[in-house]
C-alpha positions, 0 to 999 in steps of 0.5 A: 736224266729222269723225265722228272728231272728234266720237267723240273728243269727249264733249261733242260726241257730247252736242251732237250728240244734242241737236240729234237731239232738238230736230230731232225735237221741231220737225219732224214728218215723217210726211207728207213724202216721203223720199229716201234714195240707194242705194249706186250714188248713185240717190235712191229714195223709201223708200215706193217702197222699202218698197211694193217690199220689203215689211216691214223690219227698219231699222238706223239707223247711223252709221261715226261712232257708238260702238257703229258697229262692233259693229253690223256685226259682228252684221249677217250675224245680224241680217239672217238672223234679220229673213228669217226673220221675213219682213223686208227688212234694209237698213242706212240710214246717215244723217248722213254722205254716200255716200263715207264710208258706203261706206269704213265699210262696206268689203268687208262684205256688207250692203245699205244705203241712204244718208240723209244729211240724217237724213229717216228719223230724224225720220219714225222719230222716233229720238233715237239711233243704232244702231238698229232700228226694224221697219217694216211694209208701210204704211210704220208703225213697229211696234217699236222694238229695240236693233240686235242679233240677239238683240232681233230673235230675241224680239221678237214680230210683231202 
């Protein structure tokens, strides 16, 4: 399926959240090394990631998810407000390959990485997308926000 045919099918966006639950619910990642690709199509393994950049405010998306959109309005404040926290923004597009990723994105101005095959979903243990899940420099999920600017604002770090 398309992400345009999956937005405009309800019970297909359902079905597509199940099988994110019953992936999650089967498979546990913590030990396994992922992959993700950077926009220029290199594979970076995100504990490299993660050891080089230091804690992390992640946003979880996809061009295909409703609420896609209004995410990447909000990113320039969402990325502001994770620096000044001391947090790298990135946004991890997962579930679709590069290409789309990058015609979604267009012209915006926002560092991303690719998941395609969903490893970072599982490791995070996220059941649904857009979100934020804030990663400290030992690679630990230390929250777990709505992927807005005013979540980041008030959420208190350890």
């Amino acid at each position: 399926y398309t992400p345009a045919v999956v937005r405009r099918n309800p019970k297909l966006m359902y079905a597509v959240a199940v099988w994110f639950a019953v992936c999650l619910s089967v498979a546990d990642l913590r030990s396994a090394e992922v992959t993700v690709t950077d926009p220029d199509g290199a594979s970076v393994r995100w504990s490299d990631w993660i050891e080089d950049r230091g804690p992390a405010a992640v946003v979880l998306w996809a061009s295909w998810v409703p609420n896609a959109e209004a995410t990447l309005k909000e990113w320039n404040d969402i990325a502001r407000v994770a620096r000044s926290k001391d947090l790298s923004p990135i946004l991890v597009s997962v579930q679709e390959n590069a290409a789309e990723t990058r015609a979604s994105l267009g012209d915006a101005e926002v560092p991303w990485m690719n998941d395609r095959y969903g490893g970072l979903l599982k490791q995070f243990r996220v059941v649904e997308i857009p979100a934020m899940v804030i990663i400290a420099g030992d690679g630990r999920v230390v929250a777990r926000l709505e992927p807005t600017a005013n979540a980041l604002r008030e959420w208190k770090s350890e």
